[in-house]
N, C-alpha and C positions, 0 to 999 in steps of 0.2 A: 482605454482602461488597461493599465498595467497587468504583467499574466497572473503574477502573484494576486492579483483581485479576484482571478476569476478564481482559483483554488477555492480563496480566501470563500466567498459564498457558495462556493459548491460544496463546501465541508460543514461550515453551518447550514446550508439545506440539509444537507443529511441530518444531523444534528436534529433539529426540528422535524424533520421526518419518522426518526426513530422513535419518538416519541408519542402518545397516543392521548386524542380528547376522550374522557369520561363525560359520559353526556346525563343529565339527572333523568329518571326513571319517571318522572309524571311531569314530563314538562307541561305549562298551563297554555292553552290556546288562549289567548287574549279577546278580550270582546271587543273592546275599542280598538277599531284598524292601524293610528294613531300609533302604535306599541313602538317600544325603539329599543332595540340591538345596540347594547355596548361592551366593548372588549375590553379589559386593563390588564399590563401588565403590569409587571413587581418585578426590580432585578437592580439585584448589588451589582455592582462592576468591577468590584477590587481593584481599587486606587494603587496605581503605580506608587504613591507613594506608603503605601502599608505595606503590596510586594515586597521593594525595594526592605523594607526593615524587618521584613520575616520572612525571605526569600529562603533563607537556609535552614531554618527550622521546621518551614510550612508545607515551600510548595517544589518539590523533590520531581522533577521535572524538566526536559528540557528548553533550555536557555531561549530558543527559539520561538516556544508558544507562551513566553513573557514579558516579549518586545512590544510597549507600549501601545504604540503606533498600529502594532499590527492588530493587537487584540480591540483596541479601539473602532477600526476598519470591522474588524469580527460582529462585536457585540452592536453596528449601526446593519451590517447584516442578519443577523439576528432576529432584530426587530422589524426590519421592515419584509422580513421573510409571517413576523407573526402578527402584522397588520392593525396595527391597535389602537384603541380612539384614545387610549390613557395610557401614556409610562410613567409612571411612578421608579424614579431610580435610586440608589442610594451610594454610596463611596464614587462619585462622580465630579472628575476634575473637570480641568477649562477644557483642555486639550480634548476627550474623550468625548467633551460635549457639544464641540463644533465639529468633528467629522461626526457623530449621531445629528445634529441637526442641519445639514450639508446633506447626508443620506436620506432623512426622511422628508426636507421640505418639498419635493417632489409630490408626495403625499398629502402637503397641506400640514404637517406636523410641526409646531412651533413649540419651544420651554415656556411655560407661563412665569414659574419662578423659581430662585435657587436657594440657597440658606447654605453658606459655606463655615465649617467650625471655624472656631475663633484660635488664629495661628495652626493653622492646619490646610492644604493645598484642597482637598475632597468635602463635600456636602450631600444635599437631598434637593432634584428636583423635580418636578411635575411637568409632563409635554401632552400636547393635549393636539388633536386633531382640529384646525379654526376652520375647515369647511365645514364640520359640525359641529364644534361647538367654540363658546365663544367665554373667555377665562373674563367671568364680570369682577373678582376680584380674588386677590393672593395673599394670604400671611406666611409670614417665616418665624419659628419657632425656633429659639435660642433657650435650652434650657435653663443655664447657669445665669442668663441675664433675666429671667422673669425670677429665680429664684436661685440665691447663691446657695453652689453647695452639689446642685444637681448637672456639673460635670458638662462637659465640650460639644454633647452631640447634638444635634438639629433637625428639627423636622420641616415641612412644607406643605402648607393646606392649602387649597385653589378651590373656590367656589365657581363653576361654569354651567353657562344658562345654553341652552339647544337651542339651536339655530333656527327648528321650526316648532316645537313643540316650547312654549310659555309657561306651563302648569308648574315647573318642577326644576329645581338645581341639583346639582350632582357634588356634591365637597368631597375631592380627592386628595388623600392624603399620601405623602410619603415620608416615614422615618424612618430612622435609624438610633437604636437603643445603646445605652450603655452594655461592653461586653461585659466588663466584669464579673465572674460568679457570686463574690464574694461580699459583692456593695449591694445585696437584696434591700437595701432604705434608698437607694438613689432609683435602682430599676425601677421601684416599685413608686419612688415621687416623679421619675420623669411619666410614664405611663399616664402616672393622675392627672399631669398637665397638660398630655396630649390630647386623652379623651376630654378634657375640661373645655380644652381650645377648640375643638372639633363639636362637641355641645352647643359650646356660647354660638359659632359661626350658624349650627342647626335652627336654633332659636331663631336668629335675624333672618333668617329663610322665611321662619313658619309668622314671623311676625310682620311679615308682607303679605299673607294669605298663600305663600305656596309650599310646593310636599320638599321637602329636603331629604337627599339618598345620600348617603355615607360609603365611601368607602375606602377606609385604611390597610396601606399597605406599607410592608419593609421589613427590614430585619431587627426582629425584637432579643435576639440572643435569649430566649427562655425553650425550651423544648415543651412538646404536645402535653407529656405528663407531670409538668408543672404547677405550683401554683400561681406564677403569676398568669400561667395560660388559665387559671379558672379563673382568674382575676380579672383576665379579659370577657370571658364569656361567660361569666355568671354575673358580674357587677361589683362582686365585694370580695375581702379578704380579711383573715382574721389573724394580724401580725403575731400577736403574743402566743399563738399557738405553732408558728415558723418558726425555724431558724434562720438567722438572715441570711447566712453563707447560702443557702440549700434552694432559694426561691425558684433561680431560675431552672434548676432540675438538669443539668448539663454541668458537663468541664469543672467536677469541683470534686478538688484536691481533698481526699479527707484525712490524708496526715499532716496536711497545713496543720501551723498552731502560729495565730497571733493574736491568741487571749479570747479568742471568742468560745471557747471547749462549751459541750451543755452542760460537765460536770465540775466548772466555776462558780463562784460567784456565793451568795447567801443563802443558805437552807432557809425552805421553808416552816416557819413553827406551825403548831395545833393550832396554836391562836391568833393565827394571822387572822388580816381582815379582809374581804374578797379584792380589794382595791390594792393590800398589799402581795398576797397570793398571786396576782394577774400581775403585776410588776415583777416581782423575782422569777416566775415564770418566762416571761420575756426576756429580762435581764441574761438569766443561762441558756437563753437562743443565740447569744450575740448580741441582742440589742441593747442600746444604751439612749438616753433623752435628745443625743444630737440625730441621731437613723429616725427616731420614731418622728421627731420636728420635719425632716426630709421627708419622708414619708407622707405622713400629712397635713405638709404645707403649713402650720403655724409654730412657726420660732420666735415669732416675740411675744405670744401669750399662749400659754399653754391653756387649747382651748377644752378639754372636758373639766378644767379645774374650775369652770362655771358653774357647774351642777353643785358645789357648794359642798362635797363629800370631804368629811371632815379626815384628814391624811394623818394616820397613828402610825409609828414605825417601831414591831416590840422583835423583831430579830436583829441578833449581834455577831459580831463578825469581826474576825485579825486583821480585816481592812477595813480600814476608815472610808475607803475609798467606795469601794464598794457598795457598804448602806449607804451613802452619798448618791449614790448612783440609781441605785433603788428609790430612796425619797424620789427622786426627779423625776422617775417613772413612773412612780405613783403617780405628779401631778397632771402626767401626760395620759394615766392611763382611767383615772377616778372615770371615766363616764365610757369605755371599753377600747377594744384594742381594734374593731373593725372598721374598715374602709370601703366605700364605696364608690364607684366613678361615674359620671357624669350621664353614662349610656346605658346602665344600669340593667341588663334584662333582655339587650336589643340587640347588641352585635352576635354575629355567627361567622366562622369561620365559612370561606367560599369553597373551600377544597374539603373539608369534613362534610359539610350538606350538603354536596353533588357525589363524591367519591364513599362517603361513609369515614373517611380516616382523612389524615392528613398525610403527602407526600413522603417518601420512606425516608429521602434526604432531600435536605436543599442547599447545602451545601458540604463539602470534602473535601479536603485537602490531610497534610501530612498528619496532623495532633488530632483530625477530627473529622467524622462523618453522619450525619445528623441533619434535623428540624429545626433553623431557627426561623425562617420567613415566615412569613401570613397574612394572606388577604382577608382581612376583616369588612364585614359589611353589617348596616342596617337591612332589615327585613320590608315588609308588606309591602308590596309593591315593586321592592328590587330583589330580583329574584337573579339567582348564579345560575344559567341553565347549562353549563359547559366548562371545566377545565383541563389543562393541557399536564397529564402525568408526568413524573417525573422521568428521566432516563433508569435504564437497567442498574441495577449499581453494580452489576459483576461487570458489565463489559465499562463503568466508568473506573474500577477498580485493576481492573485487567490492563487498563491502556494508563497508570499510573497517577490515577485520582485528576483533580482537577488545578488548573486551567488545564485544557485537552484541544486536540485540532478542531474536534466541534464546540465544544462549550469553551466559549473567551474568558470565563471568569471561574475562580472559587464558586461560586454561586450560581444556582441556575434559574433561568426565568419561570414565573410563575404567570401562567396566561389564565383567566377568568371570562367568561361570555356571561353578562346581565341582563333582564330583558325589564324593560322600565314599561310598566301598564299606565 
């Protein structure tokens, strides 16, 4: 073993040490002896090749702790320092993915599956523990190929059945969202396709007669006090009442101007009608009929113009363009602006229902320091009974933000303990 190796995990030990498990306050004794203990983690790796094109803007740092190879070695340390039946990864190359699985097969740690962007070196993939459990099968989610329009990124669902308990599958998820702040109709239609495909996969579980547990992880780019974050955990979203730039609640410019202002667009008259009211409302959020189509998912028939609501247009305006614009909302919008996903009611954040909150940061670097991770999970029966807090952020601020000699990545890992009744 090389010396530089031994540093190399003696600093992510530290690393992983300095950090501390929140344990939940009433954990359940299980009746049935049966019960299974499952770990997952969550962790971007920041792709060498995103470094490489935001090295001088981002990560202000020395040269040394953003050599590849080394942080690769790092983050297979890392992990097998935090012992986990599920990694769920995200910005993860070739290279990065054979020394991590090289490090953990000792463990029994195999990749079930990858999903790499389309013309892009980095992906999302799922590794999974085969002495426990067993990947009975995989999809790769290509957003822009189920639906054009919703952009390069990819996700990776893996449905795996326990090697000694039968009753129950586990669908682990890993994605990676659009950053953009400003494309709130793509965030907002990749999201819908994620939970849609994570849904469907639920179903085929329970239409074998067994329990299906859910658990999505990765980096969503929306912060805790957002709306697409209630969007996650409440079920629905009420677009026409957003602004599209504003969704994700993070990193957004508000002296940009590229037409979206709320103070454009067509007044509303006395005599509007609620259908056109709710469209020009929309309309000076940003939105226009191609976001709202992204959004949700029907661009060849605008589907509330079913409900038969007869579409009057009595406001006028210097641009043609514009009531144009409006009409078209109308037709999107006659039967409302709200959206619901697939899980409607069910998912809970793992780090809010063990800690009360969610981590202070999960990622830091030069333009930014903040929440954008989250282990989402379904409820009854899978239960977070443990996660792993985030580090200090004075002493990760102090030693020059991140990648750092302990943390290998912009990102930090998000560890979850689940106990399956």
């Amino acid at each position: 073993m090389p010396p530089d190796e031994d540093d190399t995990a003696r600093n992510v030990r530290l690393g992983v040490r300095a950090r501390r498990w929140a344990r939940a306050r009433a954990r359940k004794t299980p009746d049935d002896a049966r019960a299974v203990d499952v770990r997952v983690v969550s962790y971007n790796l920041l792709a060498p090749s995103s470094l490489e094109k935001h090295k001088r803007e981002l990560y202000r740092v020395g040269s040394h702790r953003l050599e590849s190879f080394k942080r690769a070695r790092a983050v297979a340390c890392e992990l097998e320092s935090l012992n986990a039946d599920v990694v769920c990864a995200q910005e993860v190359e070739k290279e990065a993915l054979e020394v991590v699985s090289e490090r953990l097969r000792r463990s029994g740690t195999q990749a079930a599956a990858m999903a790499t962007r389309a013309g892009k070196a980095d992906g999302c993939v799922v590794l999974y523990n085969a002495r426990k459990f067993e990947a009975e099968s995989a999809e790769t989610i290509y957003f822009d190929e189920l639906e054009r329009g919703l952009g390069d990124n990819v996700a990776v669902a893996v449905v795996l059945r326990h090697r000694v308990r039968d009753d129950f599958r586990v669908i682990c998820v890993s994605a990676h969202l659009l950053f953009n702040p400003k494309r709130g109709d793509v965030k907002v239609g990749q999201a819908r396709v994620l939970l849609d495909t994570v849904g469907r996969l639920r179903r085929s579980v329970s239409e074998r007669g067994m329990v299906a547990h859910c658990v999505i992880c990765g980096d969503y780019n929306f912060s805790p006090r957002s709306a697409l974050y209630e969007f996650f955990s409440t079920g629905r979203i009420n677009l026409a009442q957003l602004n599209r730039r504003e969704l994700s609640g993070s990193l957004v410019d508000v002296m940009a101007n590229d037409g979206d202002s709320d103070d454009d667009g067509v007044d509303v008259p006395e005599c509007a009608s609620e259908t056109e009211t709710l469209a020009m409302q929309a309309f000076r959020r940003g939105w226009d009929a191609n976001g709202f189509a992204l959004a949700f998912g029907d661009k060849s028939v605008p589907f509330p113009s079913r409900t038969g609501v007869e579409l009057k247009l009595t406001a006028t305006s210097e641009n043609g363009l514009d009531v144009e614009e409006v009409r078209n909302l109308m037709r999107l919008t006659a039967g409302g602006a709200v959206l619901h996903h697939a899980l409607e009611g069910e998912l809970r954040s793992a780090y809010a229902t063990v800690d009360g909150q969610e981590p202070e940061f999960t990622t830091c670097h030069g333009k930014f320091c903040g929440t954008n991770d989250y282990v989402w999970h379904t409820a009854n029966g899978f239960e977070p009974t443990a996660v792993l807090k985030c580090p200090n952020v004075e002493d990760v601020l102090r030693h020059g933000r991140l990648p750092s000699v302990r943390y290998p990545s912009d990102h930090i890992s998000l560890a979850v303990d689940f106990l399956v009744e």
